[in-house]
Structures are given as C-alpha cells and as structure tokens.
N, C-alpha and C positions, 0 to 999 in steps of 0.2 A: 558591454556590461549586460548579463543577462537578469529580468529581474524575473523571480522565482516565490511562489506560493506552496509552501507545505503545511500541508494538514496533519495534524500526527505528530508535530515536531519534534514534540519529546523521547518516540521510541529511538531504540537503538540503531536499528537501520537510515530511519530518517534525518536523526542527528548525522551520521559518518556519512550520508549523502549530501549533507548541509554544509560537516565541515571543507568538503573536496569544494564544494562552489565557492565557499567563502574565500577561499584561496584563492579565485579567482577573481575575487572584488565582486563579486554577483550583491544583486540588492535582493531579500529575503524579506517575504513577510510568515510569519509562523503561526501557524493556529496546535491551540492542545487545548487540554482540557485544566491542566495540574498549573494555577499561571505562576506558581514562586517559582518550581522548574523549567517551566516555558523563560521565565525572565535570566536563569540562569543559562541555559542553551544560547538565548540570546547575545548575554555581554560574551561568553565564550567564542562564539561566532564572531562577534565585531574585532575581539580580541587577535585571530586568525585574518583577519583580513575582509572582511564583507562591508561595503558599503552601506547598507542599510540591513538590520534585523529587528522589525517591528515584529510587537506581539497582539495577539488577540487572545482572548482565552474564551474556547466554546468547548462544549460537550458535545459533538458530532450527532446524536440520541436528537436533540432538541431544532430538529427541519426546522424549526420554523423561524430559528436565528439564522441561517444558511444566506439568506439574503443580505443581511446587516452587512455579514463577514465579507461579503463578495464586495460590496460597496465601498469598507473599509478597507481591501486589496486594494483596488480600483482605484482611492482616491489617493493610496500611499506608491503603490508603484507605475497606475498605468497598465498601459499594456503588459499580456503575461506572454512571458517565453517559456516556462516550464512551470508546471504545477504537479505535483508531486503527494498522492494519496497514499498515506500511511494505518490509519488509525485498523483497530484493532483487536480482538480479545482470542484468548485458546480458553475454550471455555471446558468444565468438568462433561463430559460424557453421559458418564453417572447418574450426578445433577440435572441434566436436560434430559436424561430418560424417567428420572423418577418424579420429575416437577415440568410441566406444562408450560409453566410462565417461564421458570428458566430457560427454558428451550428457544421459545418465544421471543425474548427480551435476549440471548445470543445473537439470534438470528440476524435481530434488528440491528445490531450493534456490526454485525461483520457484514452485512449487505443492503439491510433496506436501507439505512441513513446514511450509507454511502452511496444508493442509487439517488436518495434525495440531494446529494452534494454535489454531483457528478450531473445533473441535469441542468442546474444553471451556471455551472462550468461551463458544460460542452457548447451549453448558448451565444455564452460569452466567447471561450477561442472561435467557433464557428464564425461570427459576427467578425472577429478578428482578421479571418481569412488565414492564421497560422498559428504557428506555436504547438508542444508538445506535453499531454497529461500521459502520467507515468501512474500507474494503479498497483498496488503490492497485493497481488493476492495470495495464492499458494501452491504444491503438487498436492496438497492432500484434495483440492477439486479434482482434480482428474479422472478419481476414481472412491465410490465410498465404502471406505475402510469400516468394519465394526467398532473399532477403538476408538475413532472420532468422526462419526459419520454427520454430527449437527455442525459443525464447525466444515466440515470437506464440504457440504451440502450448499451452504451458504458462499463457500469460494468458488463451485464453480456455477453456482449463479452469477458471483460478480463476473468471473472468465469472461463466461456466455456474453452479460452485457456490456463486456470492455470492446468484446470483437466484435457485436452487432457496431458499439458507440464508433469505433477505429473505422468500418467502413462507411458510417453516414461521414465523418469527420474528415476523410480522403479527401471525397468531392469539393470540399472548402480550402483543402492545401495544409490541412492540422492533422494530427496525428496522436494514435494512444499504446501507447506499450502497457500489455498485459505481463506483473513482475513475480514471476511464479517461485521462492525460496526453497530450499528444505530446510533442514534442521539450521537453524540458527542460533547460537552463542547470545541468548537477549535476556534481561530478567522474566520476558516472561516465560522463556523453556527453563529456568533455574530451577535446580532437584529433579528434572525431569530425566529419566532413565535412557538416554540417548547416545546410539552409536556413536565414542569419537571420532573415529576415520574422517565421515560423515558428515561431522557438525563444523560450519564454516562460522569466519567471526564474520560482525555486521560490516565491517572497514572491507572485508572482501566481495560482499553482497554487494555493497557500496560501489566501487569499480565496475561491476557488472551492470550495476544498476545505470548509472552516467553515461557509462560507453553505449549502451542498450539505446541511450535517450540520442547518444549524438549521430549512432547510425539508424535512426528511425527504425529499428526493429517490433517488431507484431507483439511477439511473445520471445520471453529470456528467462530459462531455468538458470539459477543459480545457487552453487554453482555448476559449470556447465553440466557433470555426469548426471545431474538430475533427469533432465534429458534422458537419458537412456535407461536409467532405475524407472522412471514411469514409463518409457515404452512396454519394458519388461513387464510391470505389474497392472499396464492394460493390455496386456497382451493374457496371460492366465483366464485360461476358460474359466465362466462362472462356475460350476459345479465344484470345482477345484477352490476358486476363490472364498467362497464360502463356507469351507473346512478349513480356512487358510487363520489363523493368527495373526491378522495384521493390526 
C-alpha cells in the first residue's frame, strides 16, 4: 500500500494520476487550494478504491504554510512513497509583458513556491533514505518561445532544479522525475487554439506519468513524440528561431 502526497490535487493531470493509485488502495493525502473541489476529488477517490484521501487546502503562493502541510502529511500517512507536484498556472503573455507584477506574481506561482515546497520535501525523502517526487513541469522549458516565454522561463528553471535536486537525492537512494507534457486536454488550455493530432487527454499523461514513477526515470516527455518535436525545435539555429512564429 503505497502512501502518496499530491499537491495540485485538483488539476486535471493530478486527479487521473490520483484516480490510477486509488485503484490501487494507495492512501492519499491531497493538497489544493479550491477546498469544496479538493473535498470532491476526495470522496471520488475513496469511492474508486483508495484507502485513505485526506485533504488539506493551501495556496502553494503562501511558503510560509509549507511546513504546517508537511507535518499534517507526516502525521496522517507517515512515511511517503511518492509525492507528486502538480500546481500551476499558463499564464497571459501579453499580461506579463505589459504589467511587471503580473509577470512577477507568474513566476512565483510556477517556480519559486514550488522551489519553496520542494525543499522541505526533498529534506524529508532524503532523511527517509527513499521514495520517489514526480514534478510536472513542461517542453515549453526547453526552449523560449516568443508566444510564452514567462511561463517556458519559469519551467525550465523548475527542470534545472528537478535535475540538480534528482542528483543530490541519488546519494540518499530517492529519486525525482522531471514530468515534461505538451499540449494537454485541461480546463486550463480550454479555448486555446491548439493542434488536435497533438493534444493528449490527462488519463493518458496519467499512464506515462506512473509508469515514468515506477521505472525511476530522470525525465518523461509526454506523450512520448514530444521527445522528438523538442529535439527538433532545439535543434533550429537562432537566427532562424527568431523569425520563427512559435
């Protein structure tokens, strides 16, 4: 019975990773920000099969609850065998080029309060000597696109510090899979002008995402062709990239 920490709960990726464990009888503790739908995710979960699906309701923004949450993990499951970082924003382009603070307040939202989260985590598996943190971040880090370059900017900041945190975490016998998506089927791409070929649902990210966790993998584009569409568009000399309409 594995017990299991998601942060994020409520997105869409996070839940379809949620419901695959709960089938497994795994005990869940959920953190979100939204708590009537965190409480709904929940009985859904218990309903499927999960041993335990406690909730917490935080706003990820607010470091300085981060501790509370860890301790209220801690006292409800114990040890963690998988913790699983979700949370998230696609934030306006636009908006962050034409306001400062928005740009700012993204940022913070898709990397620095989840380095703040991610550091008394990795304390805690460390101290464990095992266990496995799964991190969602994205391909638009790979490379910065004009179209959303404060949003790419801020994912491969988190990348960077998934694969510094994966190799101090080695040494201890834990492990971090960096979870790189592309287009995804979520309310937050909804109305969004997006390739369908392209666009996978979260139940399938979901799959990629669990298997990713059981074969201790580094890094998992999903789905897989992502892989090779970002090869592609790190490979485009700059000159080129820069006239390019991405």
């Amino acid at each position: 019975m594995k017990n299991i920490l998601i942060v994020g709960a409520t997105s869409a990726i996070a839940t379809a990773c949620a419901r695959r464990w709960a089938a497994q009888g795994a005990r869940l503790f959920l953190v979100a920000r939204n708590g009537e739908r965190l409480q709904q995710v929940a009985d859904d979960l218990t309903a499927r099969g999960a041993k335990l699906a406690a909730c917490y309701q935080l706003d990820v923004n607010e470091v300085e609850q981060h501790t509370a949450m860890l301790a209220r993990c801690q006292a409800e499951l114990g040890a963690l065998d998988i913790v699983l970082i979700a949370p998230g924003t696609l934030p306006d382009q636009a908006q962050c080029q034409a306001d400062a603070a928005v740009a700012i307040r993204e940022f913070n939202t898709n990397v620095t309060s989840i380095i703040g989260l991610l550091t008394p985590i990795a304390n805690l598996i460390e101290a464990q000597r095992r266990g496995t943190i799964a991190v969602i971040s994205s391909v638009a880090g790979d490379r910065g696109r004009p179209s959303n370059y404060l949003y790419g900017s801020a994912k491969a900041a988190l990348s960077a510090f998934c694969e510094g945190l994966n190799a101090r975490l080695f040494k201890a016998g834990a492990h971090v899979v960096t979870i790189k998506p592309g287009f995804v089927a979520t309310p937050m791409t909804e109305g969004l002008p997006l390739p369908g070929p392209l666009v996978a649902t979260p139940d399938k990210v979901a799959g990629d995402i669990t298997r990713a966790i059981e074969k201790n993998k580094d890094v998992v584009y999903t789905p897989w062709f992502w892989s090779l569409i970002m090869l592609i568009i790190r490979s485009v000399p700059k000159f080129a990239f820069k006239r390019a309409s991405l």
